[in-house]
N, C-alpha and C positions, 0 to 999 in steps of 0.2 A: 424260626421261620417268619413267624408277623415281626419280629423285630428287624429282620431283611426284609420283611414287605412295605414296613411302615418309613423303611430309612431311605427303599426304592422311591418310595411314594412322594418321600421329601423332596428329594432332587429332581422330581421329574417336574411337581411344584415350582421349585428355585427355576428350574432351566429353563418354562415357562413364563414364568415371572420376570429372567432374565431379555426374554427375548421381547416380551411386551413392553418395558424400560427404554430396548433399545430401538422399538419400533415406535413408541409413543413421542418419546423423546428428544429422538431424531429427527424425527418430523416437525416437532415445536419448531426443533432451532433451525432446522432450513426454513421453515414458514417465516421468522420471524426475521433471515439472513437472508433467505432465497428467492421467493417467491413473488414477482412483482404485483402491486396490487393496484389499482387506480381509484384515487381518494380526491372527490374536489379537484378532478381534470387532471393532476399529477400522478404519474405511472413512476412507482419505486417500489423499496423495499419495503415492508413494515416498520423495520427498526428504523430507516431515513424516514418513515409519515411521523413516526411517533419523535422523534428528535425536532421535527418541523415543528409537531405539534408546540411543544415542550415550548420553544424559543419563542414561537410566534404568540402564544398563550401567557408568556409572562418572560418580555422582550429584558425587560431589566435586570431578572433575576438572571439569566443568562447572559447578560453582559458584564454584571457583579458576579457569577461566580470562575467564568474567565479572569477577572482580573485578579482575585483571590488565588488562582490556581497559578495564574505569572508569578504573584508577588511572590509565595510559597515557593515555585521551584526557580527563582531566581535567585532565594536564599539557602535552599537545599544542598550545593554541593560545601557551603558554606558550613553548614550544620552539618555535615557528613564528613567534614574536613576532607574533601577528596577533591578540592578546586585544584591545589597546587602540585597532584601527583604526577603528572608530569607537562608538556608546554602543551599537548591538546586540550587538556582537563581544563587548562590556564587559561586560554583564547576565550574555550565552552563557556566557563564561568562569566569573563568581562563579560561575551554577549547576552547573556542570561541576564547580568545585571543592567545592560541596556536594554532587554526586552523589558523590564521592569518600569523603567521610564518611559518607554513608547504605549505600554499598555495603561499607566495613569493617562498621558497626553491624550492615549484614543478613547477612554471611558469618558474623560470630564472634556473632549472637546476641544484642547484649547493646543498650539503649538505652531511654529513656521506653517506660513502661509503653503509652500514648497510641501511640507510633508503631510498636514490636512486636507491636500487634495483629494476628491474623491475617489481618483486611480490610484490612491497611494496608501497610507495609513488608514482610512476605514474600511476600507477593503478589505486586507489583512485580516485587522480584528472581525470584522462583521461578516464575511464571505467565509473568512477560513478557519480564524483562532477558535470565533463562539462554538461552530458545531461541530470543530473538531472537540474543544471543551466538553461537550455535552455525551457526542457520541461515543466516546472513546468508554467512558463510564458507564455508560447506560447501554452501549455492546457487552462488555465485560460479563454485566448481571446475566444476559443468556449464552454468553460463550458458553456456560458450562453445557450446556447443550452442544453443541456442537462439536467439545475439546474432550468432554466427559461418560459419553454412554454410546459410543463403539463405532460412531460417523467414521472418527479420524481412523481407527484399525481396518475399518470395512474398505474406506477407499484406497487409502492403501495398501491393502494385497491389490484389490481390483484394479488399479492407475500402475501397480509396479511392473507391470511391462512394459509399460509405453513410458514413464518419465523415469524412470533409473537408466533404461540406453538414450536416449535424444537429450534430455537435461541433464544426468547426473543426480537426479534428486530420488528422495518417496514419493511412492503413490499421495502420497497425504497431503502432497505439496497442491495438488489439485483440488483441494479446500482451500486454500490461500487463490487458486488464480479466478474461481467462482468466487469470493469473497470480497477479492478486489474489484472485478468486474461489474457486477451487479451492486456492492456495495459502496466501500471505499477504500483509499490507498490505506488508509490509517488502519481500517477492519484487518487488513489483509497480513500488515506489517506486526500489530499485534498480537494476530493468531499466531505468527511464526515465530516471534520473541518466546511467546508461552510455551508452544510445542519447545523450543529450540530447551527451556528451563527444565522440561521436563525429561530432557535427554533423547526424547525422538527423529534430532535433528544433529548434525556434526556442526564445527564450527563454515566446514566450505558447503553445504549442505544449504544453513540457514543465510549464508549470504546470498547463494546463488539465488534463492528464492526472492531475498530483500528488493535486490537489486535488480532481478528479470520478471519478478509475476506481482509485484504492487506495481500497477498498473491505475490507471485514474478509471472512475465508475464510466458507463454508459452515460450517464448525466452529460458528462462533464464532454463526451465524444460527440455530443449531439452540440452541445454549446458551442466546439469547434468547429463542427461543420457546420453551422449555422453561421458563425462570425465566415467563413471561408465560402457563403452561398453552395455549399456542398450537398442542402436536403435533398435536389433533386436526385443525386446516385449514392443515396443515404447507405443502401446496401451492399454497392461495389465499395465504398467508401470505408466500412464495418469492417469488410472480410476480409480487405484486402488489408488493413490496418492489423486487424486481430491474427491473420496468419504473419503477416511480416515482423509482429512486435516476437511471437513465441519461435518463429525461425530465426532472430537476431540471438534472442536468449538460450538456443541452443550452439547457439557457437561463441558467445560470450561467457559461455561453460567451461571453455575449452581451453580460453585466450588470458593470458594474467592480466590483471593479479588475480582471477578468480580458481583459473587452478594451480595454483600457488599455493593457495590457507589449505591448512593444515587440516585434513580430514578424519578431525579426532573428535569426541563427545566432553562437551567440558564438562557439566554440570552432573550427567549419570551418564552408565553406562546402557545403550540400548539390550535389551535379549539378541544375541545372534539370533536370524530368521530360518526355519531350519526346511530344508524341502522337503514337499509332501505330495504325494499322487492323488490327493483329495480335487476334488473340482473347484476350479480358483472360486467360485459364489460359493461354496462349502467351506473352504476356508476363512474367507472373509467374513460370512458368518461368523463363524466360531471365535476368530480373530475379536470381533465386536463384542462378541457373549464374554470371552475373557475381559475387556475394559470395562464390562458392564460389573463386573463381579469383581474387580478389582477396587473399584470406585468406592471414597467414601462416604458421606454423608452429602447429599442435595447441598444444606445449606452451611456445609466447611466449603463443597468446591464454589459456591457461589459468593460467597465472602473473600476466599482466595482472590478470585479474579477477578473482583471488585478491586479488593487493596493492588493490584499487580494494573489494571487500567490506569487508577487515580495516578500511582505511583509517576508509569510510563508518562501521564498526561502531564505532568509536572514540571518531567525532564524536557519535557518537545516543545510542550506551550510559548515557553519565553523565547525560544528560538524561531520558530516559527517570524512573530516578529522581528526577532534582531537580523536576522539572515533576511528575510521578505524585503524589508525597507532597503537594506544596503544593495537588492538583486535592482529592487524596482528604480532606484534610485539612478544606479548605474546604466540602466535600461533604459532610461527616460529622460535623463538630464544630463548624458557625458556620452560620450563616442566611443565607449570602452565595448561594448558590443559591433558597433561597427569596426574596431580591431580586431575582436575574436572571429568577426565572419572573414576574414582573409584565411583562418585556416580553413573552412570551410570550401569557400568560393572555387579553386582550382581541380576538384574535384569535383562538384557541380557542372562547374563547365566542364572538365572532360567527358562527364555522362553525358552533355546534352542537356539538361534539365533546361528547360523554356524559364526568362528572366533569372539566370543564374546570380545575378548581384542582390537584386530584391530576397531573390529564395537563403540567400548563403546570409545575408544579416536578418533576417526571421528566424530561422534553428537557430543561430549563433544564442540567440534568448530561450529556448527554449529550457536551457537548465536555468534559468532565472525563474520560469512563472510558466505551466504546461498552457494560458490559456495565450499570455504574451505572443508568439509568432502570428495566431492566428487573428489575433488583434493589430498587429502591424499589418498585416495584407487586409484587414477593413477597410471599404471606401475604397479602394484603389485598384484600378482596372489590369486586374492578372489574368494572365491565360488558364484556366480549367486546371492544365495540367502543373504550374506550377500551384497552383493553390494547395493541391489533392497532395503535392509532395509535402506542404508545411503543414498542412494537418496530418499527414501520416508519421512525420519525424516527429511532433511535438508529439503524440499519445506514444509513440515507439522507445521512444528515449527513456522512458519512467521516472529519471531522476530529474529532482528540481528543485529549487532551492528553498521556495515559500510555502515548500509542503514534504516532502519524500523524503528528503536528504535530510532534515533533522530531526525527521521522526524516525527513521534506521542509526542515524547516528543515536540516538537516545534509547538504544536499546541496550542488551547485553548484548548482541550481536556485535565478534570481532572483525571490523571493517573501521580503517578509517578516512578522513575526508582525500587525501590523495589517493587513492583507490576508487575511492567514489567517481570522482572528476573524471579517474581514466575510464573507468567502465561506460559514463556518459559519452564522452568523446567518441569510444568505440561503438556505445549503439546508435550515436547519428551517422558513423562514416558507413558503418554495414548497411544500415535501414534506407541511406542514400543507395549506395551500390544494387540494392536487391527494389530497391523500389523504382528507380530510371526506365528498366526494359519492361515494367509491368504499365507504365504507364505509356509508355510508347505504343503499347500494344492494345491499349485500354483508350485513349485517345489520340 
């Protein structure tokens, strides 16, 4: 009998023990992910203060070890011998090695007068490459918090009513679109790479997410509507932007090539979910207490996803630049974008949008550079309503090319860049369609 009492005793212990791990824990990694804080007049993340800090604290060290991390995953598929597995790998590689040249030219300075402009090449490295360098790795160290002690089990039982019918996804997926949100695309795309490796995601599962809920931070919405004089209806501006992007991504669920891939588990296989008459927060408990208890060691999951950040950052890095300069390039110095807005333009004008030519070559850029459209309509006297449409298409779209699009290409996620392109296309023509009669009614 004391030896049932003493073994009762244990587990009542452990399961105590469990749930304080996953209450303590929890908490870290949303404070550290979630929680905005305001430091020195700037309202962000903790993990964006402490990245800020890091760069702004030792400017060079972070520009040195950006270019370290090009140089390294520009030789990476080279050492991996997987450049020539087939003609994407091929492309991936050349650009890689041209991000390698761009990233010396942007550290020491020196290069075409054309591509050292300030909207061009330091940009890139200084605005995007450095703190994507930085953060990607220095998320990673507290991902385990948030990927490892029962967040991800909890929210998804909790979210799986509402995003398995509207999206097709897991509850879980709803860490990814707070993560993008509040944080960053890069935070957002990472988590779903890592969940995707560790079997909790299918292969159409982790696209749909890629592709519909990295989304660009608040930061970066406010920067739009500020280029677009939009603070004054900052919050029609928000909500209308934020339900329009998640209403596109339920129907670009729907439409190929996304329901197309193949909705199988590559990496493992998940547990079938089994139904229970338990109260959905009873189960998600419990759901959480099992990852808690599953989990290994603090500092194996924290080293994992350290090596699994670096890794990711390696593959994106050089890209990042090679695609960025060739967006911005064609954006700013050729008429190639003024072609791409004819596909555009005839559907702008049949909604009615106010200044349809202006409006249809601003999104035309938008897969170039998310800040791009609303940089074109700077200085230039637009109507209210068309401005509120280029800021909405340019944060709606997600995909882009000097950030999003080769950081999802760089993953294990199966999607490749013609699919990409298509799902772009489709969330500007939807996001136009559903955004026309909102604004007619709004101004």
């Amino acid at each position: 009998m004391n030896t049932d009492k003493t073994i009762s005793q244990y587990e009542n212990t452990r399961h105590k023990l469990n749930i304080f791990k996953f209450v303590a824990f929890s908490f870290f990694g949303i404070f550290v992910y979630f929680i905005p804080l305001t430091i020195f007049g700037k309202k962000t993340i903790l993990l964006d203060h402490l990245v800020t800090a890091i760069i702004l604290a030792m400017p060079r060290l972070g520009a040195s070890l950006t270019l370290c991390m090009i140089v390294l995953g520009g030789f990476l598929p080279f050492y991996e011998k997987s450049w020539n597995k087939d003609i994407s790998s091929v492309v991936m590689s050349v650009l890689k090695v041209f991000g390698i040249f761009l990233g010396i030219m942007a550290f020491f300075k020196f290069g075409p007068e054309w591509l050292m402009r300030e909207d061009m090449l330091p940009v890139l490295f200084n605005k995007i490459a450095i703190p994507v360098a930085v953060i990607i790795p220095i998320g990673s160290l507290f991902l385990t918090f948030i990927t490892e002690y029962g967040l991800i089990g909890f929210f998804g039982v909790i979210f799986k009513p509402v995003m398995r019918p509207i999206w097709k996804v897991p509850g879980t997926a709803a860490v990814n679109v707070v993560a993008s949100f509040i944080g960053s695309f890069s935070i957002g795309i990472f988590i779903t790479n890592r969940l995707f490796k560790e079997g909790k995601y299918t292969k159409k599962e982790a696209a749909i997410i890629v592709t519909s809920f990295s989304t660009v931070s608040t930061t970066f919405m406010v920067i739009i509507a500020k280029n677009l004089d939009l603070m004054s209806i900052w919050n029609t501006f928000f909500w209308t932007t934020f339900f329009t992007t998640f209403i596109v991504s339920a129907i670009t669920a729907r439409l190929k090539p996304l329901n197309s891939i193949e909705d199988v588990y590559t990496f493992s296989q998940k547990e079938i979910e089994s139904k229970s008459k338990e109260r959905l927060i009873n189960r998600a408990i419990n759901e959480a207490i099992k990852e808690v208890e599953n989990n290994k060691s603090i500092w194996h999951s924290i080293a994992s996803n350290l090596k699994d950040g670096i890794y990711m950052s390696l593959r994106f890095l050089p890209l990042i630049l090679a695609i960025g300069v060739m967006s911005f390039f064609l954006a700013k110095m050729t008429s190639f974008f003024d072609i791409v807005a004819y596909i555009f333009y005839p559907i702008i004008y049949v909604l009615k949008i106010q200044e349809p030519w202006m409006v249809a070559k601003a999104i035309a850029t938008a897969g170039a550079e998310v800040l791009m459209p609303s940089l074109i309509m700077t200085g230039k006297e637009m109507p209210i309503a068309a401005r509120f449409v280029t800021g909405v298409v340019s944060i709606s779209s997600i995909l882009f090319f000097s950030g999003s699009i080769p950081c999802i290409l760089s993953t294990d996620i199966d999607i490749n860049l013609k699919d990409v392109l298509l799902i772009l296309i489709e969330r500007i023509v939807i996001t136009l369609i559903i955004v026309a009669p909102v604004v007619r009614i709004i101004f």
